[in-house]
C-alpha positions in Angstrom: 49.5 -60.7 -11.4 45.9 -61.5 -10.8 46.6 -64.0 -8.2 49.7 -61.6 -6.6 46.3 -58.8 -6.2 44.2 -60.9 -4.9 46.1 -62.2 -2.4 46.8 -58.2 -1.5 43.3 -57.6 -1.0 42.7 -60.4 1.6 46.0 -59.7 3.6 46.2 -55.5 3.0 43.3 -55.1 6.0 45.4 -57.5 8.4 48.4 -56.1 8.6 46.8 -53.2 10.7 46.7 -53.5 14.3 42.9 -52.8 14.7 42.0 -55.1 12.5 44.2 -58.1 13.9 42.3 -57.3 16.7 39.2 -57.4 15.5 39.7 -60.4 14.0 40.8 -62.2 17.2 37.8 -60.8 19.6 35.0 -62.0 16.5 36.6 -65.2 16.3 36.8 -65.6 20.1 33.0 -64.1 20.1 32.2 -67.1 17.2 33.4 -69.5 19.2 31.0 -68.5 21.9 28.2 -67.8 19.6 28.7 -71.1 17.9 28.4 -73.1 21.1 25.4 -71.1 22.4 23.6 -70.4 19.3 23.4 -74.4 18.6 21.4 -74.5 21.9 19.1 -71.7 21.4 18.4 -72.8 17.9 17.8 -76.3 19.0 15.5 -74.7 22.0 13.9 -72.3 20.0 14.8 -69.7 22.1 15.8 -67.0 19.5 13.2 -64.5 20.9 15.1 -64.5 24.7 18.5 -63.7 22.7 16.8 -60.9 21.1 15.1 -59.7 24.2 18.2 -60.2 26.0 20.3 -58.1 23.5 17.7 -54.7 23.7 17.9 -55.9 27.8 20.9 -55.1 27.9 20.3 -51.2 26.7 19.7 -49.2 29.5 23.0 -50.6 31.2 25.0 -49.7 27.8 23.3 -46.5 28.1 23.8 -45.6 31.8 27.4 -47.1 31.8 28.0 -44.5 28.2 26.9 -41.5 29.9 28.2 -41.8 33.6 32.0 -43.1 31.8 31.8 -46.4 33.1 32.5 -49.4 31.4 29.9 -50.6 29.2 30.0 -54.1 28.9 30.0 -54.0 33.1 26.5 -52.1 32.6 25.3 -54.7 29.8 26.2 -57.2 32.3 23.8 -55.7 35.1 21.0 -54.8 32.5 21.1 -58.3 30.9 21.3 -60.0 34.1 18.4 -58.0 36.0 16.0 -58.5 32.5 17.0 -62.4 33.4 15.8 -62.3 37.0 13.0 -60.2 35.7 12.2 -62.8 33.2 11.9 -65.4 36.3 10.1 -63.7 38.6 7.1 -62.5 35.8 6.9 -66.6 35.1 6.9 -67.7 38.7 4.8 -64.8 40.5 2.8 -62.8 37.7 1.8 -66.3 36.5 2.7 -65.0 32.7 3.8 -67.5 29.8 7.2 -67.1 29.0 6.9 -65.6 26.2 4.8 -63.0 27.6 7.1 -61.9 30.3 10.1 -61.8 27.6 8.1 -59.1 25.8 7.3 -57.3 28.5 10.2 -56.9 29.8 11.8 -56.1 26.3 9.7 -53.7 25.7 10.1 -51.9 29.0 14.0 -52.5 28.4 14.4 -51.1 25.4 12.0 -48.3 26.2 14.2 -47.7 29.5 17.5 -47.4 27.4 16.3 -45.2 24.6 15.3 -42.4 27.6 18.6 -42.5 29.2 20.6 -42.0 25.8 17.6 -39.0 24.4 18.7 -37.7 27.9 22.7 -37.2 27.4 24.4 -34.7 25.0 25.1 -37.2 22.0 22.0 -39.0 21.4 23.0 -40.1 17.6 26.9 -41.1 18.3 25.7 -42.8 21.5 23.0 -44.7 19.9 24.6 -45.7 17.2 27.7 -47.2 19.0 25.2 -49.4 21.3 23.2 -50.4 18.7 25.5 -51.4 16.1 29.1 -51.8 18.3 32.5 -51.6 16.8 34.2 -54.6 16.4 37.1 -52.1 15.2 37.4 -50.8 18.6 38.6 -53.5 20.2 41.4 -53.6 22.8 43.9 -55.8 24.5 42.0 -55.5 27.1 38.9 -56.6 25.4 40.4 -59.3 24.0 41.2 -60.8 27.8 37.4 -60.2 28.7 36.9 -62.3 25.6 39.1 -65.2 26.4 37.8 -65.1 29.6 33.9 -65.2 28.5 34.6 -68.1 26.1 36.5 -70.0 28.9 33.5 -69.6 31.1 30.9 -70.4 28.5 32.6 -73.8 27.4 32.9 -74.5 30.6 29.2 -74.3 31.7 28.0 -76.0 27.9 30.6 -79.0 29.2 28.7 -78.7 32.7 25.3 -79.0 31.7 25.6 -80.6 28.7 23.5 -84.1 29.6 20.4 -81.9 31.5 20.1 -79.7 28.2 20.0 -82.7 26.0 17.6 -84.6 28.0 15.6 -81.4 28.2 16.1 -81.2 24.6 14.3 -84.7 24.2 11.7 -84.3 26.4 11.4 -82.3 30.1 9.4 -85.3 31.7 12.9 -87.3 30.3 15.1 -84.6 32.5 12.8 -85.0 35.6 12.8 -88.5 35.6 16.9 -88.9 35.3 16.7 -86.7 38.0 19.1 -84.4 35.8 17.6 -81.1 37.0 15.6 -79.3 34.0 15.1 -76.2 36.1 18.9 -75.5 36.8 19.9 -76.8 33.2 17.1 -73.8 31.8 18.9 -71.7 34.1 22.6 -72.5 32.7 21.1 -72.5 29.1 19.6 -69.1 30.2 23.4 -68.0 31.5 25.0 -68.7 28.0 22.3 -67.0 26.5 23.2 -63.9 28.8 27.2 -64.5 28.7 27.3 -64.4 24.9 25.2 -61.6 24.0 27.0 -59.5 26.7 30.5 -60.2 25.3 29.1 -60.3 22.0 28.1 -56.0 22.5 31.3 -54.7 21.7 31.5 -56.5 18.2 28.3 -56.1 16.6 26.4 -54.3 18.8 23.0 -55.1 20.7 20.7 -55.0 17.8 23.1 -57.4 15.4 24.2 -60.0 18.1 21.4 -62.3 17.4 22.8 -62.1 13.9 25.8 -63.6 15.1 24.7 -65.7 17.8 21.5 -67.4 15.1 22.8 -67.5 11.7 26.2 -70.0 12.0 24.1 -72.1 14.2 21.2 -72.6 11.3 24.0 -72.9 9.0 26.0 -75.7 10.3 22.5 -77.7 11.1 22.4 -77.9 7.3 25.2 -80.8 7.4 25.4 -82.3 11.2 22.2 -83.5 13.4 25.2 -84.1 16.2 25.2 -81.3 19.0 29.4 -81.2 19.0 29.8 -80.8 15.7 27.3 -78.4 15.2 28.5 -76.1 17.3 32.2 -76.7 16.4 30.4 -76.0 12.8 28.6 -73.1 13.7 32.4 -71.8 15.2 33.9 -72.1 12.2 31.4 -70.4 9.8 30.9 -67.6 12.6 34.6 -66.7 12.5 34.4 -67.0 8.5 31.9 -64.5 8.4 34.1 -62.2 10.8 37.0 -62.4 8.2 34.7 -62.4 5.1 32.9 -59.1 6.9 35.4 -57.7 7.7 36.7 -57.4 3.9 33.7 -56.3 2.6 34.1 -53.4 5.5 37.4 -52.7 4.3 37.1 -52.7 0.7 33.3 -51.5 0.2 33.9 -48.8 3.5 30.7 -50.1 5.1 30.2 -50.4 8.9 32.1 -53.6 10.4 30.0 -55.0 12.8 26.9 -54.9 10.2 28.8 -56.2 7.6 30.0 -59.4 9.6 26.0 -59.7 10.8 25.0 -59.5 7.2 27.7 -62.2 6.0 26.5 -64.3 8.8 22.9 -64.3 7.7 24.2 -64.6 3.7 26.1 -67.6 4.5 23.4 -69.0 6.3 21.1 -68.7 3.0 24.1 -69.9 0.7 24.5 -73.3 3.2 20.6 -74.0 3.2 21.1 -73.8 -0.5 24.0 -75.9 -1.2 22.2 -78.0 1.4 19.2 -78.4 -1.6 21.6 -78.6 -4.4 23.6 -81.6 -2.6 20.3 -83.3 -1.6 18.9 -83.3 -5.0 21.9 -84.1 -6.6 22.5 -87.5 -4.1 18.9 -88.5 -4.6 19.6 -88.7 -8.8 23.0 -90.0 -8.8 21.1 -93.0 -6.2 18.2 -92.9 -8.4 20.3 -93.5 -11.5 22.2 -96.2 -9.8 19.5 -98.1 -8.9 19.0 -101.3 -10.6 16.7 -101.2 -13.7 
């Protein structure tokens, strides 16, 4: 009877509609998170994603209150903070850093005048900051297959000039592997995933998504592929696990799979200690005396 209850609660939420949906477009938005995430955590390039998600604000705004599509106007935003990002590095001579913040700053500031400006300042903001992955159409879910298509396509692309830029950027120059276009692709992904990541979890949780699986699965694998088929699978297990705990505890969705994300990232580096310690004694004990 237990077991016949338990197995009620995890299936209940997915007989819906919406939620089959949901599921799909966060596993699909995993799968694209996983692959770019394991870059940008290997890069150290968590502060651009972040950036990139409040970059994208003004374009979510605009599109929200002239009834365009807002993923189109994330697109645009993203993609002109990207350029912006660039051009601050190549002609205002600013570290990158420095011209991320800027431009974040200037971003966010941008996007949170155009939504104080329209009718519905607390329904609007709260739908771009936060998404809903419960919202998610057919429609959607082609944009999504279409986005991960793309983004495997350009990891597979550039995949030797990011590792050797990984290693060392005087390695990338010298194999003549271009570490200028392969910061540009990396740059791209970073772009392509937190746009197609919006309607999920929202701008200000997407760096949730796109961070946390990727630090979990480097727990257990020092190899790039299986890291980021790793950080896949423990990104669309905290869409499932999130979006019970949405169900059942009637919290918002797209924060609740962001928040498992981040909790299953503490529980791996854990279990990551337990297992450590526990190799080292049972190697320690067979030792010879």
């Amino acid at each position: 009877m237990v077991t016949s209850n338990a197995v009620s609660a995890l299936v209940e939420p997915f007989t819906l509609g919406f939620v089959q949906r949901a599921m799909v477009g966060g596993a699909l938005v995993a799968v694209l998170c996983g692959v770019v995430g394991t870059w940008v955590v290997i890069r150290g390039m968590a502060f651009l994603g972040e950036a990139l998600a409040h970059g994208m604000l003004p374009g979510v705004a605009l599109a929200t209150v002239l009834g365009a599509p807002a993923l189109v106007g994330g697109a645009v935003s993203a993609v002109a903070m990207s350029i912006g990002i660039s051009a601050l590095q190549r002609r205002g001579k600013l570290s990158y850093d420095t011209s991320i913040g800027m431009l974040f700053v200037s971003m966010l500031a941008l996007g949170v005048i155009i939504i104080s400006h329209s009718g519905s300042f607390a329904t609007d903001a709260t739908s771009i900051l936060f998404g809903d992955i419960l919202a998610i159409t057919s429609v959607d879910l082609v944009l999504l297959t279409a986005a991960v298509v793309v983004g495997l396509a350009i990891a597979v692309a550039f995949h030797r000039p990011l590792v050797a830029l990984a290693l060392d950027p005087r390695i990338a120059a010298v194999l003549d592997l271009g570490p200028r276009s392969a910061r540009a692709g990396l740059v791209a992904l970073v772009t392509l995933a937190v746009v197609a990541s919006y309607q999920a979890v929202g701008s200000l949780l997407v760096v949730g998504l796109l961070l946390a699986p990727a630090v979990a699965a480097g727990q257990w694998t020092t190899r790039i592929p299986t890291r980021m088929v790793l950080a896949a699978i423990l990104g669309a297990l905290s869409v499932f696990v999130g979006l019970l705990v949405s169900w059942h505890a009637a919290t918002a969705a797209g924060a609740s799979v962001a928040a498992t994300a981040i909790v299953m990232s503490g529980l791996s580096w854990l279990l990551r200690i337990m297992f450590t310690a526990f190799t080292s004694r049972e190697q320690w004990s067979a030792a010879p005396a």
